[in-house]
C-alpha atoms as one frame of an Amber mdcrd trajectory, in Angstrom:
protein
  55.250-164.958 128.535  51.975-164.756 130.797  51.489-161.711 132.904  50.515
-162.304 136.717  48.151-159.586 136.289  44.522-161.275 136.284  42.412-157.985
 136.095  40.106-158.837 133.141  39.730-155.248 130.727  36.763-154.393 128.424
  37.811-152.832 125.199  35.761-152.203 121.781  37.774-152.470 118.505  37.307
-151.384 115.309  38.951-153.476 112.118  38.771-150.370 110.351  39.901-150.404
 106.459  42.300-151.146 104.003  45.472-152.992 105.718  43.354-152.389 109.477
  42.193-155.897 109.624  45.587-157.512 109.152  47.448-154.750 111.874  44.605
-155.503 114.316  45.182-159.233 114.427  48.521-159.030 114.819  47.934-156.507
 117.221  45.575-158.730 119.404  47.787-161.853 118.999  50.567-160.180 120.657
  48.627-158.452 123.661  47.164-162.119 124.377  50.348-163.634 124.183  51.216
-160.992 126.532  48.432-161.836 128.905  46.611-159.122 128.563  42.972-160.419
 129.728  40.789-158.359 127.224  37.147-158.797 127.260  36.730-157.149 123.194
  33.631-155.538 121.703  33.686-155.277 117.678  32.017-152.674 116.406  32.166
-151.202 112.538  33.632-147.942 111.375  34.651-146.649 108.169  33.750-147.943
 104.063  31.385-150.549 105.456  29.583-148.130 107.546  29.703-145.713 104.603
  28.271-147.982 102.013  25.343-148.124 104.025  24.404-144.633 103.304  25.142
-143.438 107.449  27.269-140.444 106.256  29.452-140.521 110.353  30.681-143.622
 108.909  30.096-145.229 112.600  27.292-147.565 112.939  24.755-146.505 115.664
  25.854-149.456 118.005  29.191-148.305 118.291  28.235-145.355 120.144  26.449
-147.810 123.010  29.453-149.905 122.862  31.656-146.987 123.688  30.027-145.871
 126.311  30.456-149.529 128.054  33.635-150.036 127.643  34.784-146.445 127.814
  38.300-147.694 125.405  38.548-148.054 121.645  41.438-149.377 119.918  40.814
-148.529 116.133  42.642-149.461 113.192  42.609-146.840 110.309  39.800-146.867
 108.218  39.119-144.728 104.600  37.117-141.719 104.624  35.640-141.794 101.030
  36.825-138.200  98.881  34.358-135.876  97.936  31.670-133.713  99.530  28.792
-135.840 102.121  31.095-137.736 103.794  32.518-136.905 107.602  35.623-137.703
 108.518  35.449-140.979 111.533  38.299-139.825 112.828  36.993-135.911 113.657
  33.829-137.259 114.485  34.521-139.729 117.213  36.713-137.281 118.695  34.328
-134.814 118.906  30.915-136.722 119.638  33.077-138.331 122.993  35.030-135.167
 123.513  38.364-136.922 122.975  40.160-133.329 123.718  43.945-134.660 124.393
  46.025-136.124 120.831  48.994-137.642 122.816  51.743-138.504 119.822  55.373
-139.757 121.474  57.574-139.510 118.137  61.157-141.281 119.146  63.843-142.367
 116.948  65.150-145.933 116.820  68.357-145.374 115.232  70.828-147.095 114.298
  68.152-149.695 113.489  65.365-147.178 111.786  67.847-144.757 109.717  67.221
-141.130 110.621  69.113-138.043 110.808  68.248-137.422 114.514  68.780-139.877
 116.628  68.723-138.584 119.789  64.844-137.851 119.227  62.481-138.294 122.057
  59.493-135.975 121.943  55.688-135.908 122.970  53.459-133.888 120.608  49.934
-132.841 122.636  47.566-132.144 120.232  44.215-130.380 121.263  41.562-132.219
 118.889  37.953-130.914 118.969  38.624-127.096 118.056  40.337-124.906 115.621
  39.535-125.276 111.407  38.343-129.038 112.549  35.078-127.591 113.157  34.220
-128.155 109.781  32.008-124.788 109.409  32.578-123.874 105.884  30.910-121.310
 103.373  30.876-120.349  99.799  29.160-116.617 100.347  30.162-115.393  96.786
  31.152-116.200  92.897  34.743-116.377  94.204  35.534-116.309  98.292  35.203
-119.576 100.371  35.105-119.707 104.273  36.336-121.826 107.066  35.917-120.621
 110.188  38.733-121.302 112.490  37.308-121.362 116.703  39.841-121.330 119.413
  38.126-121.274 122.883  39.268-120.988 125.891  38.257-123.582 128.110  39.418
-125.457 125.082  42.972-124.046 124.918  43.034-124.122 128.885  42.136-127.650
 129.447  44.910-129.050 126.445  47.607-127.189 127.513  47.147-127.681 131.653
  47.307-131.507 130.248  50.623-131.109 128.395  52.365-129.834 132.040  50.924
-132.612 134.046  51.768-134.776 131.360  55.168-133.164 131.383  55.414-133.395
 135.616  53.964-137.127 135.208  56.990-138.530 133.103  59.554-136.137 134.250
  59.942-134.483 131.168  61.472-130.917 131.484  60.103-128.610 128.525  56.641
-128.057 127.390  56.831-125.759 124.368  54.203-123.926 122.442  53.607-122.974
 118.687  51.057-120.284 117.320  50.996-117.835 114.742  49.795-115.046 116.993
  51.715-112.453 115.249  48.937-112.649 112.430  45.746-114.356 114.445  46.275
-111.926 117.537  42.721-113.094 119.124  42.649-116.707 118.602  45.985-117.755
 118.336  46.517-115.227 120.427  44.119-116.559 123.137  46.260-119.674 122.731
  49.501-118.391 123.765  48.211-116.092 126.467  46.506-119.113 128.232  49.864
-120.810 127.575  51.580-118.347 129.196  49.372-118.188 132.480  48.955-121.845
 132.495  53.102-122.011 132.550  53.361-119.933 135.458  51.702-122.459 137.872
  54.553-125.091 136.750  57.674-123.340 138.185  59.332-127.155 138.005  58.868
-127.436 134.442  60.327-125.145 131.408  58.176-123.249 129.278  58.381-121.371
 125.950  57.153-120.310 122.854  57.745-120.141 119.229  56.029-118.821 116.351
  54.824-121.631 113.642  56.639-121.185 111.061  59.848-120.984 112.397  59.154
-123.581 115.195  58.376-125.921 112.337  61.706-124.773 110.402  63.780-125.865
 113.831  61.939-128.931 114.770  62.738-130.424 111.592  66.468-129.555 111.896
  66.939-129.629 115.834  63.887-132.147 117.154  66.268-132.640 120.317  65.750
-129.312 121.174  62.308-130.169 122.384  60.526-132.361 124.974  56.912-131.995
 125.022  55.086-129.848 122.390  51.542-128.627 122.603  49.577-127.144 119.866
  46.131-126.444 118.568  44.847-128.884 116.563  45.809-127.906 112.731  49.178
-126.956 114.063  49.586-130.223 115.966  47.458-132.493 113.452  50.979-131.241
 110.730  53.524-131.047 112.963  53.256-134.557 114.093  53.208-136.689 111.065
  55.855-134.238 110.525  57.800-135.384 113.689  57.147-138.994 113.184  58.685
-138.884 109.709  61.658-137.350 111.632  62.216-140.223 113.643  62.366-142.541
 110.790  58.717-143.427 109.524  55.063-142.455 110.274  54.611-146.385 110.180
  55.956-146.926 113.752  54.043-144.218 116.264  50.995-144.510 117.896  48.537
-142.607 119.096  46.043-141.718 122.067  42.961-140.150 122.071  42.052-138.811
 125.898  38.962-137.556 127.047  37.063-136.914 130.544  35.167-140.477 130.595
  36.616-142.239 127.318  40.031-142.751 125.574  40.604-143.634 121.818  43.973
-145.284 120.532  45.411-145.498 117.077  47.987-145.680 114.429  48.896-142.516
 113.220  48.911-143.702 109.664  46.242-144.698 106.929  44.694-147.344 105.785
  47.432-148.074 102.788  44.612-149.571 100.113  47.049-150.556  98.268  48.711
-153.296 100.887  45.237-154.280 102.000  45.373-158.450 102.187  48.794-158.847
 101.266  50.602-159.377 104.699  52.986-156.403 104.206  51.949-153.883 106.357
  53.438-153.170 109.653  51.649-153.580 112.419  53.696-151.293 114.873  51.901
-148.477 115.002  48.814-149.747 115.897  50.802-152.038 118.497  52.432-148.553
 120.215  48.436-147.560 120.100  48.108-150.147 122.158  50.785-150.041 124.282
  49.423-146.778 125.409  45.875-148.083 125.592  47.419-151.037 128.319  49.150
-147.805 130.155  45.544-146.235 130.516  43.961-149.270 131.465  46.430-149.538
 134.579  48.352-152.379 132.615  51.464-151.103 132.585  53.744-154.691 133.516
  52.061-155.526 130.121  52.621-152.614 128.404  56.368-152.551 129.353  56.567
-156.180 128.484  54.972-155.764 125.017  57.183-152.747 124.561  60.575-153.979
 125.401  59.649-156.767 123.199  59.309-154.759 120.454  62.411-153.152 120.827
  64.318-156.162 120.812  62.487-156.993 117.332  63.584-153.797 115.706  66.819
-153.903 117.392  67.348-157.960 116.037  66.700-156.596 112.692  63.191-158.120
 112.152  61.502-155.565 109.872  58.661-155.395 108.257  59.358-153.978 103.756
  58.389-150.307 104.941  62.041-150.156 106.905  63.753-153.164 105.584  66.823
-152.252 104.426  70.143-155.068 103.353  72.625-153.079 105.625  70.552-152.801
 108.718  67.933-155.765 108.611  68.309-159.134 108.957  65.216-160.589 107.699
  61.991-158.757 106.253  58.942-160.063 107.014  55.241-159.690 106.524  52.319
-158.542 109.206  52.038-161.835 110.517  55.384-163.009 111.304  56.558-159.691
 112.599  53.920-160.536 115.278  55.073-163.825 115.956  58.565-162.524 115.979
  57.279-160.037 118.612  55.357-162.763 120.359  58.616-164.878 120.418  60.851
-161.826 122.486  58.323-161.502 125.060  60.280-161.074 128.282  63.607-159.736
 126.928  64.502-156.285 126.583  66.959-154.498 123.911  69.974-154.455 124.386
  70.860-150.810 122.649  67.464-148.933 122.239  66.444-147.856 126.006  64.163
-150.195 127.291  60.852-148.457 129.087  58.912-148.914 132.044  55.565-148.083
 132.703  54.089-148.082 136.116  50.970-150.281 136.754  47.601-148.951 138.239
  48.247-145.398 137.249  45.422-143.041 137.161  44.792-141.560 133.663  45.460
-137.394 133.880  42.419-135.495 134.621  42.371-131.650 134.220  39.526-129.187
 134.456  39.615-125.600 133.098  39.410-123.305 135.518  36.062-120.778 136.174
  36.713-117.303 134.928  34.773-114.239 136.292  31.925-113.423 133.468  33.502
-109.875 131.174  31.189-107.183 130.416  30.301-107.551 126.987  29.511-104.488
 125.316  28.390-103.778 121.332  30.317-101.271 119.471  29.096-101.897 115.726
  28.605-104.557 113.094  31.051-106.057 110.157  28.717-106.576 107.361  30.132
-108.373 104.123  28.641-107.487 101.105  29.065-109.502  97.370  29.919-106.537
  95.164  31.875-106.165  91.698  33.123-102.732  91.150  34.920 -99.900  92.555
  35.252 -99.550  96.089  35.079 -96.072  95.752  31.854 -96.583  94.134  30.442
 -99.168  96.735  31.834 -96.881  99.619  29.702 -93.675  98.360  26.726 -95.647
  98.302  26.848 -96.884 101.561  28.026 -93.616 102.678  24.454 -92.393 101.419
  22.183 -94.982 103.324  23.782 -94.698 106.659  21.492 -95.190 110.115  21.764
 -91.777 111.103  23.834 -93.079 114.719  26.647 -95.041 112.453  29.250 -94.402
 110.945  31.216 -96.136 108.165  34.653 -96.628 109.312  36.080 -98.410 106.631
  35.754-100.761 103.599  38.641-104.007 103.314  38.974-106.621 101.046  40.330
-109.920 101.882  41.646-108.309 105.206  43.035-105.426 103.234  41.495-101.494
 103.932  40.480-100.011 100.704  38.415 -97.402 101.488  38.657 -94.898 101.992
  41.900 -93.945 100.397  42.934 -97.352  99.166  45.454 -97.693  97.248  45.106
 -98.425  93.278  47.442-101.223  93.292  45.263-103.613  95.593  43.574-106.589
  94.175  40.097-106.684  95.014  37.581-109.541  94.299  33.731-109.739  95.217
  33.987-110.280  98.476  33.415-106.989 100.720  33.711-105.996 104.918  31.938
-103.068 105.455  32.740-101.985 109.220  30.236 -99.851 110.634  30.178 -98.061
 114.616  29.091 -95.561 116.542  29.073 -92.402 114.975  30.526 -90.316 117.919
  32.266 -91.562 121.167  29.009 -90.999 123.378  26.550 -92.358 121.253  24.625
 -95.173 122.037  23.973 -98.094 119.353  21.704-100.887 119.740  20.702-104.400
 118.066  18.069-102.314 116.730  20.215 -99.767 115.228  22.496-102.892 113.322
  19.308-104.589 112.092  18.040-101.105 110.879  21.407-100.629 108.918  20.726
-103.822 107.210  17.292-102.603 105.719  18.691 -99.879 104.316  21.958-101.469
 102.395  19.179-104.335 101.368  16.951-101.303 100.306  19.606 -99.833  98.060
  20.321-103.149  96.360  23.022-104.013  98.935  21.983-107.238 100.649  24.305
-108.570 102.913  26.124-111.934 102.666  27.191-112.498 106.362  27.351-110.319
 109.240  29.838-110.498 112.272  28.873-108.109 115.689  31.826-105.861 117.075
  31.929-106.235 121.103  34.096-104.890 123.675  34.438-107.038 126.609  35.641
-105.405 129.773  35.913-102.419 127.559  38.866-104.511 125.502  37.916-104.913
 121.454  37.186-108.319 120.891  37.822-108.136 116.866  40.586-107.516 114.541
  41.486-104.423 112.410  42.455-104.647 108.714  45.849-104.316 107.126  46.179
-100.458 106.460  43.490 -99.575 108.899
């Protein structure tokens, strides 16, 4: 089946690793023999790029390919365990500022076995911010850090996408998850942008749902929910979690959005152990790049290539990873699947619902909005402190090198208040938050006064470990208090 659509496309792929080379031909085979005119830049990511001591794991040409061809279909590659090595994924995403994961997890039943199969959900995963950051610490003998940054412009610009996402394919729901009972400012910030953001789609349905429990009903009632959109640990989870719903990780796809350049995927790994033995399934990288046709305005292609799939699962032409002697028909490797797909070009299923994707559609562009600057205003300093002992004990020494315009409001540990008057039972370990402010309502404290503090604790054999600045902004406290405080 030839397309009438003559538009030649630039693209760069990536082989990546493991089982990525065999996906990515039969990937390729079938978008040709769908006449999809692709002009294709190879580039290398992953082990190779590794072994050559370049710790991004992306060779430095990539990055000029990229930025020609502004689309990268990418097959999984391995990020190699242990401490040195960046994840590829993480850090393409974040050098381009590919801000939008777009995840459609749908269930193929009766043909894929699942317990849901009236699943048909869009997980919108933002993908540069959150724990992702990477910014980790070991400050003493026994506490670790990760620091977890939410933004707003961040949180803003992912979850205006999810609505017009949601207005674009006339889905009806857009639904959020946080845990902003516990993380009041940044998952907080989340929700409350969520919730203003909502307000300017009066077509659409919005709502919210704490993590845990959100997690707890969209493994047992997916079809309650339509489009989902989450920061990026939250939504990095709950959508292998989602795809496993629908029958197997193996079979969604995934796109990467950003301002000037898009990224498309499999959501799965690079399976080492089926590397070069033609039994991987190529369908998740092939939904990749159905979406990647879709954002190139080839969307009689993408509907063709689609459809075409459909009709293979539905004919019972499965690859071992859903091959099953009630359901299937034949199994087959990586290779003939393809040519099986290649061979239903221009039919449609007869059961599954067959899609339709417009052509010459213009990718969704948001911008966050400009907010009016706060009034930022310094009301004292959290200093942590590495300390073994009594927190009595630490608190009395503190208490007795004091700037003479602070105060010590309270000691915690691990989030917990214990001093003063902690209680006995808490478990403590060497890791300390000493929270210091102004010692009456109207007095003034300064930088000066903060760094001034610091002598003295370092002076009394109390140097500090990390420090963290308390500000008001608009008059509003910008930090957290402690459990008990």
């Amino acid at each position: 089946m030839v397309s009438t659509t003559d538009t030649r496309r630039r693209i760069t792929v990536a082989e990546g690793d493991g089982i990525g080379p065999e996906i990515m031909a039969a990937t390729l085979a079938i978008l040709d023999a769908a006449g999809a005119k692709l002009e294709i830049e190879r580039i290398k990511v992953g082990a190779q790029v590794f072994e050559q001591g370049i710790s991004s794991g992306v060779e430095q040409g990539a990055w000029d390919s990229l930025r020609r061809t502004k689309v990268l279909l990418k097959a999984p590659i391995t990020t190699p365990q242990g401490g040195g090595f960046k994840s590829v994924n993480v850090t393409i995403r974040k050098t381009l500022g590919l801000y939008a994961n777009i995840r459609p997890c749908i269930s193929y039943a009766p043909f894929v076995p699942t317990l849901h199969p009236g699943m048909n959900l869009v997980i919108i995963r933002e993908n540069e911010e959150d724990l992702y950051g990477g910014i980790e610490h070991r400050q003493t003998q026994d506490v670790f850090q990760t620091l977890k940054l939410i933004t707003r412009p961040g949180s803003e610009r992912i979850i205006r996408y999810a609505f017009e996402y949601a207005r674009r394919y006339h889905r009806h729901k857009v639904t959020s998850f946080t845990k902003d009972n516990i993380m009041k400012l940044s998952d907080g910030t989340f929700h409350k942008i969520f919730d203003e953001v909502a307000a300017e789609y009066p077509d659409i349905e919005a709502e919210h749902w704490i993590i845990d429990i959100g997690t707890a009903k969209l493994a047992t009632a997916p079809e309650q929910f339509d489009v989902l959109v989450l920061p990026n640990l939250y939504g990095d989870i709950l959508s292998d979690v989602a795809a496993e719903i629908t029958g197997s990780v193996g079979l969604a796809g995934s796109a990467n959005i950003g301002d000037q350049i898009a990224m498309f995927e499999a959501i799965h790994g690079s399976a080492p152990p089926l590397a070069g033995r033609d039994l991987a399934n190529p369908s998740g990288l092939l939904m990749g790049a159905v979406l990647m046709l879709v954002h190139l305005g080839l969307g009689e292609i993408a509907t063709t290539v689609h459809n075409a799939w459909l009709r293979t699962i539905e004919d019972g032409v499965h690859t071992q990873d859903i091959f099953s002697p009630v359901r299937s028909n034949r199994q087959v490797g990586t290779a003939a699947f393809a040519e099986a797909v290649i061979e239903r070009l221009g039919l449609a299923p007869k059961e599954l619902s067959r899609v339709h994707y417009p052509d010459s559609e213009e990718p969704i562009s948001v911008r966050a909005h400009e907010r009016p600057l706060e009034v930022k205003t310094i009301q004292g300093i959290d200093i942590f402190l590495e300390w073994r002992g009594d927190a009595d004990e630490l608190g009395h020494r503190i208490e007795a090198n004091l700037n003479p315009k602070l105060t010590l409001v309270m000691i915690s540990n691990r989030g917990q208040k214990v001093y003063p008057d902690g209680a006995a039972e808490t478990f403590c370990v060497d890791h300390w938050r000493c929270r210091f402010q102004a010692k009456t309502a109207t007095t003034d404290i300064t930088t000066t006064d903060l760094i001034d503090q610091l002598v003295r604790l370092n002076e009394a054999g109390l140097p500090f470990i990390k420090t963290e600045g308390l500000f008001a902004f608009d008059g509003v406290p910008g930090y957290s208090l402690s459990q008990g405080q």
